[in-house]
C-alpha positions in Angstrom: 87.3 136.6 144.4 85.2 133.2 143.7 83.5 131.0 145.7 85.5 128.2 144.9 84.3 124.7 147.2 82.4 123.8 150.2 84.3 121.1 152.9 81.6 119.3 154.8 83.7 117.5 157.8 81.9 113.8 158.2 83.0 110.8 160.0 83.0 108.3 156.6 84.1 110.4 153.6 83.3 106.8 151.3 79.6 107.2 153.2 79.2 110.5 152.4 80.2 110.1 148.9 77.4 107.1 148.5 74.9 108.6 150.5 75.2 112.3 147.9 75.6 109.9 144.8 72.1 107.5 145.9 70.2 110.6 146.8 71.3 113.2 144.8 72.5 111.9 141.4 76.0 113.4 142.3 79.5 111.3 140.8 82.4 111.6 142.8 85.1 113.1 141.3 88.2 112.2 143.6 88.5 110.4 146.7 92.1 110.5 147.7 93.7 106.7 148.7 93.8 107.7 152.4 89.5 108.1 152.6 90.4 111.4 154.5 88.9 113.4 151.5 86.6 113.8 148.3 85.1 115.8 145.8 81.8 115.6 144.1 81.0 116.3 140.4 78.8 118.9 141.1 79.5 122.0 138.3 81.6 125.0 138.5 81.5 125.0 142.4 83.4 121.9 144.5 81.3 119.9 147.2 84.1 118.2 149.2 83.7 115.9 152.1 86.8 115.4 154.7 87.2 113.5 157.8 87.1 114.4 161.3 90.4 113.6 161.7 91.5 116.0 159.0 89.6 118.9 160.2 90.7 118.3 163.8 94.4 118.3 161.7 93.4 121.3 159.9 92.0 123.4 162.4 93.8 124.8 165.3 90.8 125.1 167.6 88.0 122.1 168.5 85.1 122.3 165.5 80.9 121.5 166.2 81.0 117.8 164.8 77.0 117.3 162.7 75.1 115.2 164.4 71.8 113.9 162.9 70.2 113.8 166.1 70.8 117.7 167.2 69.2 120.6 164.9 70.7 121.2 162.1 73.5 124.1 161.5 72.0 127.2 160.3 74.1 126.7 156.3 71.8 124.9 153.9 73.7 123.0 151.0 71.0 124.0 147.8 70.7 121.9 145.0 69.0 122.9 142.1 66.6 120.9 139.9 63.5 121.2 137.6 62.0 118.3 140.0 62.1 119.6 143.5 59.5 116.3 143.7 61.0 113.7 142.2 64.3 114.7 144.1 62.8 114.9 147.2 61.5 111.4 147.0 64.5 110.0 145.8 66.6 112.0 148.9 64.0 110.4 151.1 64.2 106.9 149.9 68.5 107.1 150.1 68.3 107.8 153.4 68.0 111.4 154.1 65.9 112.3 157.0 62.5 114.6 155.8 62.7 118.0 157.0 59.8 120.3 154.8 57.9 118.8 152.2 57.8 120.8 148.4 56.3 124.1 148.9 55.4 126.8 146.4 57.3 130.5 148.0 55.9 133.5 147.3 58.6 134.1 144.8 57.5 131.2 142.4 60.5 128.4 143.6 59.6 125.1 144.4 61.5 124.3 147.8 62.2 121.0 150.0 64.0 120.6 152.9 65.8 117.2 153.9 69.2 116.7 156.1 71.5 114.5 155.0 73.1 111.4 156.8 75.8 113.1 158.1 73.3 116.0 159.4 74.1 118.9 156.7 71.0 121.0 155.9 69.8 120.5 152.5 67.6 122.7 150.1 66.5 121.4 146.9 65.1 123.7 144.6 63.9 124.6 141.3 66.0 127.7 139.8 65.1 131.2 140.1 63.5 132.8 137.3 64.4 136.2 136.3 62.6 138.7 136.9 60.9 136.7 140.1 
């Protein structure tokens, strides 16, 4: 088995889409005519963005909507990038709300914290070394 995409359910897919491509870097792939659903260019693993109205189609029970203003969900998106700084800064200025400034772990990775405008969790990180 593989790991294949992520769906983040959002009220404006478009919005999402801008808001990941201002802060991030990220293209969007696809965005399908109807605005109920797009991809991001993000490598071998699929970040996806739907509407509420297609999860509530999707799902057969009612589903937590984010919401910015409540504490985040307990998943973290992670991006990975040699400039947890300079990423952080740029997340910040799009929009994204600050969470944890960079910080040094124990385990040599540079990590920030931000949440994104539709309320997801988001890590951004430098890579893991081996042998850390």
């Amino acid at each position: 088995m593989k790991f294949g995409y992520a769906i983040v359910y959002v009220s404006s897919v478009a919005e999402a889409l801008d808001f990941y491509h201002r802060a991030f870097g990220l293209e969007t792939r696809f965005l399908h005519e109807s605005g109920e659903y797009g991809e991001l260019n993000t490598g071998e693993t699929t970040l996806a963005f739907a509407s509420h109205a297609m999860g509530e189609m999707n799902l057969a029970e009612p589903y937590q909507k984010a919401d910015p203003s409540a504490p985040p969900f307990g998943v973290e998106l992670a991006f990975v990038t040699a400039d947890v700084h300079e990423a952080y800064a740029k997340a910040i200025k799009a929009g994204a709300a600050h969470i944890k400034e960079p910080t040094l772990k124990p385990w040599g990775q540079l990590v920030a914290y931000v949440r994104s405008i539709e309320g997801s969790l988001i890590e951004l990180c430098t890579p893991i070394q081996d042998g850390t």
